[in-house]
C-alpha positions in Angstrom: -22.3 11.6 -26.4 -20.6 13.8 -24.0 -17.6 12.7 -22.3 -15.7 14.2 -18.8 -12.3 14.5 -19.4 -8.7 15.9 -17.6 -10.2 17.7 -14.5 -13.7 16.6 -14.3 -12.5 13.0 -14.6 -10.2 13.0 -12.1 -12.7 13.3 -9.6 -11.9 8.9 -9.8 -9.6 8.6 -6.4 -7.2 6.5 -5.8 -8.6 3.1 -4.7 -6.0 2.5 -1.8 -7.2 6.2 -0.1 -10.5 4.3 0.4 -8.7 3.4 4.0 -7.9 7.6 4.3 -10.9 9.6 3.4 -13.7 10.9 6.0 -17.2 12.1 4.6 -20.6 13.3 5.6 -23.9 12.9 5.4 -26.8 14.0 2.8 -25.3 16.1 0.7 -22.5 17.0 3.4 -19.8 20.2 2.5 -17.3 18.6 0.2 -19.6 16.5 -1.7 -19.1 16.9 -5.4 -22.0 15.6 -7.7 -21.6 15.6 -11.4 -24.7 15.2 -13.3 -25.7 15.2 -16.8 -29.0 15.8 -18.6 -30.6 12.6 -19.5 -28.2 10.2 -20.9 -27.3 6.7 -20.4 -25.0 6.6 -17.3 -24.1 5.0 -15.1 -23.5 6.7 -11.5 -20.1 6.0 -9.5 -19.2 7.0 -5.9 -16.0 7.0 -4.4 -13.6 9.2 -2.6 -11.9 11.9 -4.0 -7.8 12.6 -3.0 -7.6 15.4 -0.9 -3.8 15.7 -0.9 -2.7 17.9 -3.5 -5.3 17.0 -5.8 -3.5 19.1 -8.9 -0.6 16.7 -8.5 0.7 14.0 -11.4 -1.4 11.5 -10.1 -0.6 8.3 -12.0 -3.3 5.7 -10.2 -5.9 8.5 -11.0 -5.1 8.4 -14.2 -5.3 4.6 -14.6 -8.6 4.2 -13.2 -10.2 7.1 -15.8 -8.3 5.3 -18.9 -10.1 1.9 -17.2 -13.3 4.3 -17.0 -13.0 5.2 -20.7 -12.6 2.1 -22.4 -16.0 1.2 -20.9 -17.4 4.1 -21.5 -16.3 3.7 -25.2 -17.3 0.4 -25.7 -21.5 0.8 -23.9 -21.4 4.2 -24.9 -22.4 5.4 -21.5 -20.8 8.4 -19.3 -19.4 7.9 -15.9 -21.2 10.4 -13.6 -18.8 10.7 -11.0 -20.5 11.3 -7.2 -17.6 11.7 -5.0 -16.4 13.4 -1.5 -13.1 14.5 0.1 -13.2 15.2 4.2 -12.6 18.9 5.6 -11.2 17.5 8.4 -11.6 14.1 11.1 -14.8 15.7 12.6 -16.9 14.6 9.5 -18.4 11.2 9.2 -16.7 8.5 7.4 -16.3 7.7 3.7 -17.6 3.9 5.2 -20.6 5.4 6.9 -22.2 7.6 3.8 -20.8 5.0 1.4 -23.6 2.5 3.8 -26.3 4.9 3.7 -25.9 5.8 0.3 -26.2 2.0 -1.2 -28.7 1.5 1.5 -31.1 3.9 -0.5 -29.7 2.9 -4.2 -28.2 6.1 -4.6 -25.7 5.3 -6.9 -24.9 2.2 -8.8 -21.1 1.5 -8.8 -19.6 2.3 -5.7 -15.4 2.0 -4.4 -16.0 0.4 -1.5 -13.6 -0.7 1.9 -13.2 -4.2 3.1 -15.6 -3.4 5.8 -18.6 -2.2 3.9 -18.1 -4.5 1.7 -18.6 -7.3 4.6 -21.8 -5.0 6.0 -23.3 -4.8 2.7 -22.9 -8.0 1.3 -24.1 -9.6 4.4 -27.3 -7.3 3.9 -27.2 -8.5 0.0 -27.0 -4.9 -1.3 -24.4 -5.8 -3.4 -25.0 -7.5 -6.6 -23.2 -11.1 -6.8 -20.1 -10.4 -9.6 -19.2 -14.0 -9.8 -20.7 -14.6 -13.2 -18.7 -11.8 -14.6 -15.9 -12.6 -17.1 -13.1 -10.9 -15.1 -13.7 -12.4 -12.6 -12.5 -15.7 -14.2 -9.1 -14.3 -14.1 -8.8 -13.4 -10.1 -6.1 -14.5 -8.0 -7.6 -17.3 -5.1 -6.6 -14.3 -2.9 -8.9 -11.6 -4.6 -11.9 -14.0 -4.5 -11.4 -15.0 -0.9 -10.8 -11.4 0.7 -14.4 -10.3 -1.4 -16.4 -13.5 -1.3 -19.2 -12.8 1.4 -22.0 -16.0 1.9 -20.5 -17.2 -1.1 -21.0 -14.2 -3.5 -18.1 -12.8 -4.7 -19.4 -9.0 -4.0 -15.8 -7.0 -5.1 -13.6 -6.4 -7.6 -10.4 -4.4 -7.6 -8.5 -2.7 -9.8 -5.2 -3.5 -7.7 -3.9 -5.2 -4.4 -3.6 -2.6 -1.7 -0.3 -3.7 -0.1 1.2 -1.6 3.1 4.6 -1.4 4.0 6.9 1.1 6.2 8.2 3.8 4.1 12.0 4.7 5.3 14.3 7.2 4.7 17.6 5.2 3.9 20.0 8.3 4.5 19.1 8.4 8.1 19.1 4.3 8.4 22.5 4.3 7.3 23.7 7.9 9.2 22.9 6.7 12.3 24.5 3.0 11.5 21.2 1.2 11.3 19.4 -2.3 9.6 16.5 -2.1 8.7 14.1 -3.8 11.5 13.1 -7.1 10.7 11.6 -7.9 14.6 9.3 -5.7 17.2 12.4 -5.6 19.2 14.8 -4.2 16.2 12.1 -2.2 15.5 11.8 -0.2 18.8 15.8 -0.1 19.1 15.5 1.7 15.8 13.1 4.1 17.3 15.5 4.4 20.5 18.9 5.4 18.0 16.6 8.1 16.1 14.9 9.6 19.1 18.8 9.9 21.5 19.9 11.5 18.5 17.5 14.0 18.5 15.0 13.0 16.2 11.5 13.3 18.5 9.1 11.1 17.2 10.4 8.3 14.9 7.0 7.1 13.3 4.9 9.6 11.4 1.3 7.9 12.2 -2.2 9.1 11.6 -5.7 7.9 12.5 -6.2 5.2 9.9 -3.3 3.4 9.3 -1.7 1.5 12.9 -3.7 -0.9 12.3 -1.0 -2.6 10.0 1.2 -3.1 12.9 -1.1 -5.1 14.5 -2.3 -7.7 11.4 1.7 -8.1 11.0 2.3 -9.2 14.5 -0.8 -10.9 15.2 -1.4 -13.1 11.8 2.1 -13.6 10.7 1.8 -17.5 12.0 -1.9 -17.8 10.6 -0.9 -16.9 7.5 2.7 -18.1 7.0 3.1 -21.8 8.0 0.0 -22.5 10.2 -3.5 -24.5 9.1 -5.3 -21.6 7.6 -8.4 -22.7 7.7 -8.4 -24.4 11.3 -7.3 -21.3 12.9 -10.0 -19.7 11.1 -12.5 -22.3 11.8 -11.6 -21.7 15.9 -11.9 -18.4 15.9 -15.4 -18.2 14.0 -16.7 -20.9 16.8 -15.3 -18.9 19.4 -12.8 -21.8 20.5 -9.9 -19.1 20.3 -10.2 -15.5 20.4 -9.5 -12.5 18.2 -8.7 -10.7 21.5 -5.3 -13.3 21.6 -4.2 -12.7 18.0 -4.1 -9.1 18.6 -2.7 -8.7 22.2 1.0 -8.3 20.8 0.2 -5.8 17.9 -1.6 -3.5 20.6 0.6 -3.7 23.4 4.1 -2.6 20.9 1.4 0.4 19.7 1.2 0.8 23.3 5.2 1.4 23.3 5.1 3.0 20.7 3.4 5.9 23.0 4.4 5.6 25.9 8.1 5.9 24.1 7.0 9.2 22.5 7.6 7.2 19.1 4.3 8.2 17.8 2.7 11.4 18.4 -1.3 10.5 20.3 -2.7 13.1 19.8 -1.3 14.1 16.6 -2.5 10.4 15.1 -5.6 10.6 16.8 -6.9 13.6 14.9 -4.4 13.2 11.7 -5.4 12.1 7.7 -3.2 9.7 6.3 -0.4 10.9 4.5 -1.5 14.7 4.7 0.0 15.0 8.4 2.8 13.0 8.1 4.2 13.7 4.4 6.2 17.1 5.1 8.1 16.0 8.2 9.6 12.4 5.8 10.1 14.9 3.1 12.0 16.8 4.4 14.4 14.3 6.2 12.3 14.9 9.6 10.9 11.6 10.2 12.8 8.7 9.3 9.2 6.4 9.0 5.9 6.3 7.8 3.3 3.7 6.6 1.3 3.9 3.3 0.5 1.6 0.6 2.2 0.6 -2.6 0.4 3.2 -4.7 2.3 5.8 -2.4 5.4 4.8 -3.9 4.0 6.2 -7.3 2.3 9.2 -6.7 3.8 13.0 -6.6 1.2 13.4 -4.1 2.4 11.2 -1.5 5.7 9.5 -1.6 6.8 9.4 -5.0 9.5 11.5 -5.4 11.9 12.2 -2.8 15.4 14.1 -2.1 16.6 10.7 -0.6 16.9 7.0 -1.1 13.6 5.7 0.0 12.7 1.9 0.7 9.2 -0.1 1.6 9.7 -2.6 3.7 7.0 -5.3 5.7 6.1 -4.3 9.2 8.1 -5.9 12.1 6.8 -9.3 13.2 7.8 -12.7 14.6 8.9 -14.0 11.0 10.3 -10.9 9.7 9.3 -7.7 7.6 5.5 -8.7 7.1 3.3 -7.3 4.3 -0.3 -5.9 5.0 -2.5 -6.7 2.1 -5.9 -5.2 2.1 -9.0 -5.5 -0.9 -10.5 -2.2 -1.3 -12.5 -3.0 -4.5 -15.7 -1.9 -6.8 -19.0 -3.2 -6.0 -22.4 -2.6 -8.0 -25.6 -2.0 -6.4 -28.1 -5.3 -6.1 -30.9 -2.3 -6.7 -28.6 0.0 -8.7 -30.9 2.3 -11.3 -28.6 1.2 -14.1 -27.3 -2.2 -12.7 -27.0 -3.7 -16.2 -24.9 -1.0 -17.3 -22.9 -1.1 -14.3 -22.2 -5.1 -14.7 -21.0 -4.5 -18.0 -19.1 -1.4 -16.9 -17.1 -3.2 -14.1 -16.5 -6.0 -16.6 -14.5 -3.9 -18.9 -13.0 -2.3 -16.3 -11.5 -5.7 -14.6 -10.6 -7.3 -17.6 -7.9 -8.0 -18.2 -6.5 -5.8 -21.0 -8.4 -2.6 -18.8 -6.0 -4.0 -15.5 -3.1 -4.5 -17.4 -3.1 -0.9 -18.4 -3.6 0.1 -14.9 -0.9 -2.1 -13.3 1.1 -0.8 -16.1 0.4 2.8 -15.6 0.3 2.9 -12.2 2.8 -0.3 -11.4 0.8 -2.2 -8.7 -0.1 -5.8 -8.3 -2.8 -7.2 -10.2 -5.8 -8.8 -9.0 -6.1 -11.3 -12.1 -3.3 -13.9 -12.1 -2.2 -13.6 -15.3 -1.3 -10.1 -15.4 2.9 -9.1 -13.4 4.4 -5.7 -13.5 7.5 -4.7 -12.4 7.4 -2.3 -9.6 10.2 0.8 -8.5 13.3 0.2 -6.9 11.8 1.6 -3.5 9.1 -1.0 -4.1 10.8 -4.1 -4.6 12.0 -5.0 -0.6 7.8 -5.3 -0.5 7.4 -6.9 -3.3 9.8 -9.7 -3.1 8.2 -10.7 0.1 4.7 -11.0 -1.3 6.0 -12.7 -4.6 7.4 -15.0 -1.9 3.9 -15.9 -0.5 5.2 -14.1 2.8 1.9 -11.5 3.8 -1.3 -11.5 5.9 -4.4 -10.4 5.2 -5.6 -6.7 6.5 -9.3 -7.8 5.9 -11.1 -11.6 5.1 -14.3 -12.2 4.8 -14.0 -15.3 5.8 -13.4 -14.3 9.5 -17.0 -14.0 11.1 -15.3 -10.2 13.1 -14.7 -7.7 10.4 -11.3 -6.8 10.6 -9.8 -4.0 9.1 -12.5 -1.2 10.3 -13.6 -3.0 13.7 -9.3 -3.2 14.4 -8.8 0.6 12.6 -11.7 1.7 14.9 -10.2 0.2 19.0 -6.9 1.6 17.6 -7.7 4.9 18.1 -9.4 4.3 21.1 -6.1 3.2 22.4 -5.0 6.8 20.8 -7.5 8.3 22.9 -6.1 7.3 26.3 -8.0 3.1 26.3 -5.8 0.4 28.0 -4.9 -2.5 26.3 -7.0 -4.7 28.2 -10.1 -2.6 27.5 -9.2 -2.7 23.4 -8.9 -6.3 23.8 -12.9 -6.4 25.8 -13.6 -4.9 22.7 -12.5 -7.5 21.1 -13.9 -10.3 22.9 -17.5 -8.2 22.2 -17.6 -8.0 18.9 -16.2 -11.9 18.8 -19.8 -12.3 21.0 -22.0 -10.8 19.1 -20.7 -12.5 15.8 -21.3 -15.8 17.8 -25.1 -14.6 18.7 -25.7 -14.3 15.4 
């Protein structure tokens, strides 16, 4: 049978870039299709890394060793169907990942938080619950990716965000690290008076993690979970409340000159920003874990780096997102693909991973230890200390529909016109 290997194989992305990568449409220009002649296959779409692609890539090269133990043990071949953006004019990763499942293009497909709500709701995607992996999954993993009670997803690792700093310039211009909004914008002040211009490297997809850290920090830390919930799905509170805060410091943020608009606006994640931290321009950023461990973002440095939580009313707050792999309900090869993604989230296939790539596992019985820069992070989730970036729980889809009025607010919207978008989408959920 004939395997892809080193280059061809790589073509597997990083599953945290899910929340990073723009596409087109039918067969759009940076689409990459790798077919075979006939063989048993089974078909796999998902983003490919645009950033320095030749780089040492280490959560690539978990996800292909994950790739080849189940290709080993079906004997099948992974055709990898993937796509990297030219630029923020092309459509989404999200919107051809929804058309393409739509028409059972492929059969295992990398899939965000939001799709995975779309789909799922539509019951495109197959129900994984009766896998054996997903025995092993951490209450957290099978809430974030349960939709009308089918457990639709299943990743290879918990995306967690955090603020990448530059320690040399915390501690050259005599500053703690921000554990409050407020310490957080003095930061900014101290950087910018001494002649650093814009504090916060930002880009188009990412300021959303502000806003879950400031406006869920209660709801998930010390408040009744499931009653605030509960309210919000009847419409006896609104979403529009929660996220007030988060928008109006992003708000700040611009009108401060801490972020550049219209750089952000138009900016991928980690492509625009990575140079100026680098090189000791910009003192912060915002990525996720796997970031810490890639060459190709922020994994080696000239300076003592740290992840810390986002500023919030309880202190640094940790963003945790569920990007994960989904099959098709009318995949071509759904069999295969179940038994694929079975292998592949076991748990000898995701201790492999976490051990390669040094993330947190989805299955509970799996701990790695993580880098230095990562451990401010991960001390606060091992803590219990996070929110949640995306539930499917919540009747509003959160991470894209939040991702989505935050660059309106980019793009010159008030506050009070990204929080009417808000209260919309809140209505039409109810309406439903």
């Amino acid at each position: 049978m004939k395997k892809f290997t080193g280059k061809r194989r790589a073509a597997l992305a990083l599953a945290a870039l899910l929340c990073l990568t723009a596409c087109g449409g039918n067969g759009p220009r940076g689409m990459v299709i790798e077919d075979q002649e006939e063989i048993r296959k089974v078909n796999l779409f998902s983003p490919m890394e645009k950033t320095d692609p030749d780089a040492d890539n280490v959560a690539r090269t978990a996800s292909d060793l994950t790739a080849a133990m189940a290709e080993e043990a079906l004997d099948i071949t992974m055709v990898y169907r993937t796509y990297t953006a030219e630029d923020h004019q092309d459509k989404t990763y999200d919107d051809v990942a929804l058309d393409r499942a739509r028409s059972n293009l492929d059969d295992l497909y990398l899939l965000n938080p939001d799709t995975l709500l779309v789909l799922g709701s539509e019951g495109r995607l197959a129900d994984l619950s009766g896998l054996e992996s997903a025995q092993n999954l951490r209450q957290i993993v099978r809430t974030a990716n349960t939709v009308d009670g089918k457990l639709v997803a299943i990743p290879q690792e918990v995306a967690a965000y955090g603020l990448f700093v530059n320690m040399d310039l915390f501690r050259q211009y005599g500053l703690t690290l921000p554990e409050t909004p407020e310490e957080f914008l003095e930061c900014c002040r101290v950087f910018q008076e001494n002649g650093i211009e814009t504090p916060v490297g930002a880009n188009r997809w990412w300021l959303e993690t502000f806003v879950f850290a400031q406006a869920y920090a209660g709801l998930y830390n010390g408040g009744n979970i499931e009653a605030e919930i509960a309210a919000l799905n009847s419409g006896e509170a609104k979403y529009s409340s929660y996220m007030r805060p988060g928008f109006e410091f992003l708000q700040t943020l611009i009108d401060r000159g801490y972020i550049d608009r219209e750089k952000a606006l138009v900016s991928e994640a980690i492509e625009a920003e990575r140079p100026d931290f680098l090189a000791g321009k910009t003192p912060i950023v915002m990525a996720y874990w796997g970031a810490a461990n890639a060459d190709s973002a922020y994994g080696k440095t000239d300076f003592e780096m740290r992840v810390i939580g986002f500023p919030s009313s309880l202190g640094q707050m940790p963003v945790v997102s569920m990007t994960g792999f989904a099959v098709g309900a009318g995949a071509e090869h759904r069999e295969d693909a179940l038994r694929a993604l079975d292998i592949m989230t076991s748990d000898e296939a995701l201790r492999l991973y976490s051990e390669t790539n040094r993330v947190i596992s989805p299955s509970r019985n799996i701990q790695v230890d993580c880098v230095p820069a990562l451990r401010p992070l991960n001390d606060r989730i091992e803590e219990g200390v996070y929110v949640l970036g995306s539930n499917a729980g919540m009747n509003v889809e959160q991470w894209g529909n939040t991702c989505q009025i935050v660059r309106e607010l980019l793009a010159g919207a008030s506050v009070d016109a990204c929080m009417a978008a808000f209260d919309r989408l809140q209505e039409e959920a109810l309406a439903r």
